[in-house]
VOGU-3710 file (C-alpha; in Angstrom, 3 decimals, decimal comma):
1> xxxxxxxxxx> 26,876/8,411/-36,420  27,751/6,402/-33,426  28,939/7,345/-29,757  31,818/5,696/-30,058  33,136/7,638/-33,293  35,541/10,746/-32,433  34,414/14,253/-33,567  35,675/17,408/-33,815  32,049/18,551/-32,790  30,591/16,879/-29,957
11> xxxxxxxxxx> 27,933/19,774/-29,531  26,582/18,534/-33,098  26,377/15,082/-31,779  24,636/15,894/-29,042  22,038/18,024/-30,997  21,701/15,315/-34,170  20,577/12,348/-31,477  18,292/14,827/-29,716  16,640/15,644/-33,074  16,369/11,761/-33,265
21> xxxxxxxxxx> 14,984/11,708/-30,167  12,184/13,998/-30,439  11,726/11,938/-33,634  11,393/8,959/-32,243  8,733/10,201/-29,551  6,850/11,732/-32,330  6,565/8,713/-34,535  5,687/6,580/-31,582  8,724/4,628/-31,164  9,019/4,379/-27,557
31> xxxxxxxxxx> 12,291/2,174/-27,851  13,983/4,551/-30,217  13,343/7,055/-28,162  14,542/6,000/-24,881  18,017/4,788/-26,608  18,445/8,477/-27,633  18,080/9,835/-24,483  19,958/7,423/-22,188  23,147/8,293/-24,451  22,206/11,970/-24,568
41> xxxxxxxxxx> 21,979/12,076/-20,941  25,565/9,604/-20,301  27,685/11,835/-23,090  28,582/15,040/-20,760  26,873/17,537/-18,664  26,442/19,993/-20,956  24,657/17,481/-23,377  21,917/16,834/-20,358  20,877/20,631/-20,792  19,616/19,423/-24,348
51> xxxxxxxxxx> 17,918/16,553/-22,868  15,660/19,270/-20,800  13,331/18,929/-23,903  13,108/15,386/-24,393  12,024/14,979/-20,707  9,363/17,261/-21,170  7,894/15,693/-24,329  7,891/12,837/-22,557  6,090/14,246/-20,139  3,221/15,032/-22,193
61> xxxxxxxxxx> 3,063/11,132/-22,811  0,087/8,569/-21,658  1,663/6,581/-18,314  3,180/3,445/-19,878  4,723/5,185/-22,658  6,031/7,846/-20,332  7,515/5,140/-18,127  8,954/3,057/-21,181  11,051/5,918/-22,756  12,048/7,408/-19,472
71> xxxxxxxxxx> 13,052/3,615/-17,857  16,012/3,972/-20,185  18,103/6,123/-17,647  18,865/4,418/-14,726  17,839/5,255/-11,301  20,934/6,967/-10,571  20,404/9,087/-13,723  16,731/9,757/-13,344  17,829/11,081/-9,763  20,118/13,391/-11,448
81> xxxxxxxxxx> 17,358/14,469/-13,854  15,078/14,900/-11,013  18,178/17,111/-8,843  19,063/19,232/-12,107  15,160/19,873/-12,526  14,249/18,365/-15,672  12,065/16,108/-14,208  10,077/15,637/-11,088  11,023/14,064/-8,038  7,365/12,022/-8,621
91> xxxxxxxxxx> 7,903/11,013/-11,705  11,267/9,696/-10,991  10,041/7,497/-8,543  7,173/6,612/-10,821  8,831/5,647/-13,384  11,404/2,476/-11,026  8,241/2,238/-8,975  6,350/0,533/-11,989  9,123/-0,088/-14,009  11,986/-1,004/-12,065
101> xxxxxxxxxx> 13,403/-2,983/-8,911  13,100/-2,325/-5,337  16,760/-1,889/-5,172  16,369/1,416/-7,382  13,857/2,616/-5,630  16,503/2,420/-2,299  18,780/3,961/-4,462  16,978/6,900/-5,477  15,245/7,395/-2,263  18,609/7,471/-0,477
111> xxxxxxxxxx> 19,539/10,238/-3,156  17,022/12,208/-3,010  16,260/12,709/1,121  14,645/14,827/2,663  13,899/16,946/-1,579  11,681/13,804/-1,595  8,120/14,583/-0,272  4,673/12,743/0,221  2,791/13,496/-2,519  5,760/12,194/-4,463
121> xxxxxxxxxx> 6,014/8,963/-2,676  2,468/8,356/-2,566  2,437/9,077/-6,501  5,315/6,328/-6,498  3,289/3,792/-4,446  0,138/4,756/-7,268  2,392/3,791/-9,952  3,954/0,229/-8,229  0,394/-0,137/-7,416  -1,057/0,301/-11,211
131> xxxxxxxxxx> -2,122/-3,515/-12,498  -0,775/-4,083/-15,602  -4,185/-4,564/-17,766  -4,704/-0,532/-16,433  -2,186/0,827/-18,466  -3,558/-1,239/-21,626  -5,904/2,196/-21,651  -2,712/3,982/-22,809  -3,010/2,173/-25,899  -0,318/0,610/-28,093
141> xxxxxxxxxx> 0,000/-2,125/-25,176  0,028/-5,182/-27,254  3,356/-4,052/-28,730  4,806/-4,065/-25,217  3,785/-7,097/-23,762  7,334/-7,467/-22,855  7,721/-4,033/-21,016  6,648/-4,847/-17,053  4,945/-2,313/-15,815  2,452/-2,704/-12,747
151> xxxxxxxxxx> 1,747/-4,690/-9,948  5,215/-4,337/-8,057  4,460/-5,657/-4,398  7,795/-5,581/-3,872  8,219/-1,950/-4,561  5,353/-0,729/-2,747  6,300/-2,106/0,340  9,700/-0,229/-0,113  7,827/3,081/-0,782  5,920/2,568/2,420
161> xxxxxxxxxx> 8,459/1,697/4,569  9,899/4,783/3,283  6,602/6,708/4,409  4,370/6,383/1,294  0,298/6,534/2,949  -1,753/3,310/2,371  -4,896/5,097/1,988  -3,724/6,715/-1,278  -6,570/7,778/-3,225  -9,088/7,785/-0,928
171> xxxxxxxxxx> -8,285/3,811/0,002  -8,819/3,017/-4,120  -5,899/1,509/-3,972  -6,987/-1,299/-1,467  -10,143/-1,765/-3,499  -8,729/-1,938/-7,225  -6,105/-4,453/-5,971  -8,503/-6,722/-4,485  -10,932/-6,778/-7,670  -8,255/-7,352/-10,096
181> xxxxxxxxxx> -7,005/-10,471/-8,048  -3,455/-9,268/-6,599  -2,813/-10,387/-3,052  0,097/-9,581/-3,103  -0,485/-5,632/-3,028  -3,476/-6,282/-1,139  -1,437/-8,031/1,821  1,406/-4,787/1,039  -1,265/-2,130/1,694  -3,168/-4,121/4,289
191> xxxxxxxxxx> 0,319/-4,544/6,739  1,419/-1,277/6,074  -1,920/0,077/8,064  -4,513/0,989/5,307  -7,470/1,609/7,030  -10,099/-0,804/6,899  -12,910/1,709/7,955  -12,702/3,173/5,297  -12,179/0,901/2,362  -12,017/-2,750/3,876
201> xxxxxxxxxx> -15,575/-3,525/3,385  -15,702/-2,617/-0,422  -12,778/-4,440/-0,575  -13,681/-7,533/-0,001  -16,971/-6,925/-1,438  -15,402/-6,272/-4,971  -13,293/-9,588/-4,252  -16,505/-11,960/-3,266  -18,394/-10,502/-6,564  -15,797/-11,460/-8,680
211> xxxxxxxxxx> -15,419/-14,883/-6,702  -11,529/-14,221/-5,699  -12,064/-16,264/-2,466  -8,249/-15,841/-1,191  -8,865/-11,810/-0,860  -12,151/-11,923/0,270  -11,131/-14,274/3,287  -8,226/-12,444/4,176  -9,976/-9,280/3,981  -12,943/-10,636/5,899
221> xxxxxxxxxx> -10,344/-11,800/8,804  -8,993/-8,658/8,621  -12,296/-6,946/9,264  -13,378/-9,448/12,040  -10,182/-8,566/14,037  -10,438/-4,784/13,573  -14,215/-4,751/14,310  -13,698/-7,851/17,706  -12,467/-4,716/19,754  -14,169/-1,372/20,845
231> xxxxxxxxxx> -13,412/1,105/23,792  -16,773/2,409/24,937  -14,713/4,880/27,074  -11,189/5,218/28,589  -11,795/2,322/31,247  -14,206/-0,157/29,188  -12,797/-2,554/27,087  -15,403/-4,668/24,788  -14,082/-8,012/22,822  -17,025/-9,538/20,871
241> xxxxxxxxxx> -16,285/-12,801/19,227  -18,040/-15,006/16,655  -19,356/-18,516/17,993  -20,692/-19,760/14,505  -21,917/-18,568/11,237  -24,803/-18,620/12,617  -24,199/-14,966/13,674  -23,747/-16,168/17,329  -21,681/-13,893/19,537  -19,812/-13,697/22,674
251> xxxxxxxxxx> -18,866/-10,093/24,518  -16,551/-9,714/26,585  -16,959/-6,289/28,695  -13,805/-5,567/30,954  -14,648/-2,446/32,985  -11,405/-1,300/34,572  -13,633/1,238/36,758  -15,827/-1,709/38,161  -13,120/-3,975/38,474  -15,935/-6,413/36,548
261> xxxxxxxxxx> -15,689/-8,565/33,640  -19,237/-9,252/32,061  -20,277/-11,926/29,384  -22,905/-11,289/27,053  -24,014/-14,580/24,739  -26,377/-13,041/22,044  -27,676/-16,354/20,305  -28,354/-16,499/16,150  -30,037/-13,804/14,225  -33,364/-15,822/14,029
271> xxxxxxxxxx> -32,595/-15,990/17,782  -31,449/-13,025/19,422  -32,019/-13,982/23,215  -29,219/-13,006/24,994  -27,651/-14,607/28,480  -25,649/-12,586/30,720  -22,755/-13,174/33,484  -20,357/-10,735/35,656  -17,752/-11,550/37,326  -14,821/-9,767/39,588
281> xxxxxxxxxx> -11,591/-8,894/38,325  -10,364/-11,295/41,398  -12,246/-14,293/40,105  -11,178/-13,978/36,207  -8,292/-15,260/34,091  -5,074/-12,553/35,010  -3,386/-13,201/31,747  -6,810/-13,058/29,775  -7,131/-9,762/32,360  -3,713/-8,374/31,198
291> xxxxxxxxxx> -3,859/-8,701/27,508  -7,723/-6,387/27,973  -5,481/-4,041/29,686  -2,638/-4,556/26,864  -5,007/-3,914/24,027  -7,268/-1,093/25,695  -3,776/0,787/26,421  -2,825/0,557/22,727  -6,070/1,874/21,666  -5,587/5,100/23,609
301> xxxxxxxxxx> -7,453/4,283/26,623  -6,220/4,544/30,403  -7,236/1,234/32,135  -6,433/1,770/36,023  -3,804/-0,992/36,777  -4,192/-4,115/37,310  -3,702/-5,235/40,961  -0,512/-7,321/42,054  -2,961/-9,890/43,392  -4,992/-11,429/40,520
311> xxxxxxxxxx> -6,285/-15,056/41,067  -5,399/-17,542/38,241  -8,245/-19,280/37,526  -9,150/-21,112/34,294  -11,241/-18,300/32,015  -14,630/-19,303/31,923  -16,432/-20,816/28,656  -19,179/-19,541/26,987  -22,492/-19,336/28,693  -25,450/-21,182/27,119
321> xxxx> -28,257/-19,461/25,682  -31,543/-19,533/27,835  -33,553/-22,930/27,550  -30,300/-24,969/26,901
//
């Protein structure tokens, strides 16, 4: 029996392809399955009450098979589902965040509003996040090579910019996607503000074990930047900057109380012999001056301004280490 055929008895339609639904999901046939229930759920309204229990058995499904039977509705009928209460607003979004396009996920989001909450986009961004060799663990995956589920950059960065956190899991997110070699949701997660302190380091540790040089630089930039600034208090700025690999640095302390900038070489590890100069706020580079001020402002400290009267000089170079 078809859709398309006329009956007298549409109610015994309806009930004869969700008995070959539930069929399907219990002799595996994920296809089968998720045929069934996108016609089930496009016949009427009433027929979607009926579906109520094919939702929930797929519920009770590892993720990939979950996603595969459940991708059959589309993301305007999964929002329904997720409205009507037969499924959750999480799983909804799980199931286009892995499975489908960036364009459904705008679609659904814009549907759902404000019934949409964290947890459920963060449990979106988990799914888009997912590399594909993780759901192999959900077994059967060699007969759906074809189904692409996983590694959606493009859909995380839609779930953040909808408010989904970065640091999902703990920051397991940043680290799995670095040691499985995709950049792609590393770069996502990394420009969306994960935090660095907290999972940056094993990040790019996982990537230079595994010898994925592309993560591990970008990561390692990433840290360098994040670490080249510190506020020692509301009026100190401190810029430290890498000379050589060497592990020569240069500080840069501008004291907004003082009015003094002071520069502080510390030579090589083998060498650590430091050299030291100070100099007035009226004798240093204004626009090297204003971007200190700039960047200790935007890390919540309260610089007293700068004075209308700066003198532009050239910044000064690098001091040479004692017996140079």
């Amino acid at each position: 029996m078809g859709w398309g055929r006329k009956s007298d008895d549409p109610e015994a339609i309806v009930a004869q392809f969700v008995k070959k639904a539930t069929r399907a999901l219990h002799s595996r046939d994920w296809e089968g399955a998720s045929d069934f229930l996108r016609n089930i759920w496009r016949h009427d309204a009433a027929s979607r009450d009926r579906a109520v229990q094919i939702f929930q058995l797929a519920e009770e499904l590892t993720s990939l098979h979950r996603y595969f039977v459940l991708n059959g509705l589309s993301a305007e009928g999964l929002s329904a589902a997720a409205a009507n209460g037969a499924i959750t607003w999480q799983l909804a979004l799980e199931v286009k965040a892995a499975s489908g396009t960036a364009a459904e996920l705008e679609a659904m989001l814009a549907i759902g509003g404000d019934k949409i909450k964290q947890d459920d986009l963060d449990g979106a961004l988990r799914a888009a996040c997912t590399l594909r060799h993780e759901f192999r663990s959900a077994g059967d995956y060699d007969d759906y090579r074809h189904y692409n589920a996983g590694n959606k950059p493009e859909n995380a960065l839609t779930l953040l910019r909808a408010g989904a956190s970065p640091n999902g899991d703990n920051g397991d997110l940043l680290v799995r996607a670095a040691e499985q070699n995709h950049p792609a949701i590393v770069k996502a997660l990394v420009e969306a503000g994960a935090n660095l302190s907290l999972s940056g380091k094993l990040a790019m540790k996982k990537a230079e074990e595994k010898n994925i040089s592309g993560i591990a630089l970008y990561l390692r930039e990433k840290l360098l930047l994040l670490e080249r600034f510190s506020m020692p208090d509301a009026e100190t700025l401190v810029e430290t900057k890498l000379l050589d690999d060497q592990g020569s640095q240069l500080r840069l302390v501008f004291n907004f109380s003082a009015r003094q900038v002071t520069q502080i070489f510390n030579g090589p590890d083998d060498k650590p012999q430091a050299a030291m100069l100070s100099h007035s706020f009226a004798d240093y580079d204004a626009h090297a001056l204003s971007e200190a001020f700039d960047r200790l402002r935007s890390m919540g400290g309260t610089p007293r301004p700068l004075s209308d009267k700066q003198v532009i000089v050239p910044a000064l170079t690098p001091p040479k280490p004692p017996g140079h």
